[in-house]
C-alpha positions, 0 to 999 in steps of 0.5 A: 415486549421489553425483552424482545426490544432487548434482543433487537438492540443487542443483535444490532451491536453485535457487528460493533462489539466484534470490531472492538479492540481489533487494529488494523495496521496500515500499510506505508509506502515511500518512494526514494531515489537511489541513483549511483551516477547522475545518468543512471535513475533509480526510483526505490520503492519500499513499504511495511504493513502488507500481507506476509508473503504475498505480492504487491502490486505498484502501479506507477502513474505520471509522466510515464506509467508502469506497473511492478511487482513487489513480493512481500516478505515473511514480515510484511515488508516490500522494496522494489528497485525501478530502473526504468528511465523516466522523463522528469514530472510528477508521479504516483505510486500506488500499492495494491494488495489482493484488489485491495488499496494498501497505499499511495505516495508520491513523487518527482523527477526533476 
């Protein structure tokens, strides 16, 4: 019975024990303005952390609402320019990646 006990308790770790010593990098996401002249906005969207190759998807919600794509490089990285003209608020960008949640920041426009 001891050893049957045993197993029970062992099988229960095993998902516990698999997850040891595994990190999980998390992504970043940071909004930035970069206007060259004050009538030309400039939202710049930049991130690290995401699946190598694969597009991001930002969702931009606020004022005014958008969605962008950003295609990560061989290192993880995305930038993404928006040249849209946005009415002045709050706003958030979110980024998703394969359905997944990666990351979120906000921002205002004054």
């Amino acid at each position: 019975m001891k050893h049957v006990l045993r197993i029970a308790a062992l099988s229960a770790m095993i998902p516990f024990l698999l997850l040891a010593g595994k990190t999980t990098r998390g992504a970043t996401l940071v909004a930035t303005s970069c206007n060259i002249a004050p009538t030309d906005q400039c939202i710049m969207i930049t991130g690290s952390g995401y699946g190598a190759s694969k597009d991001v998807i930002i969702d931009l919600s606020g004022t005014a609402s958008g969605q962008y794509i950003a295609p990560a490089n061989r290192q993880g990285n995305i930038t993404v320019y928006i040249y849209d003209p946005l009415p002045s608020g709050p706003y958030m960008a979110t980024a998703t990646q394969t359905f997944k949640l990666m990351a979120s920041t906000g921002f205002d426009i004054p």
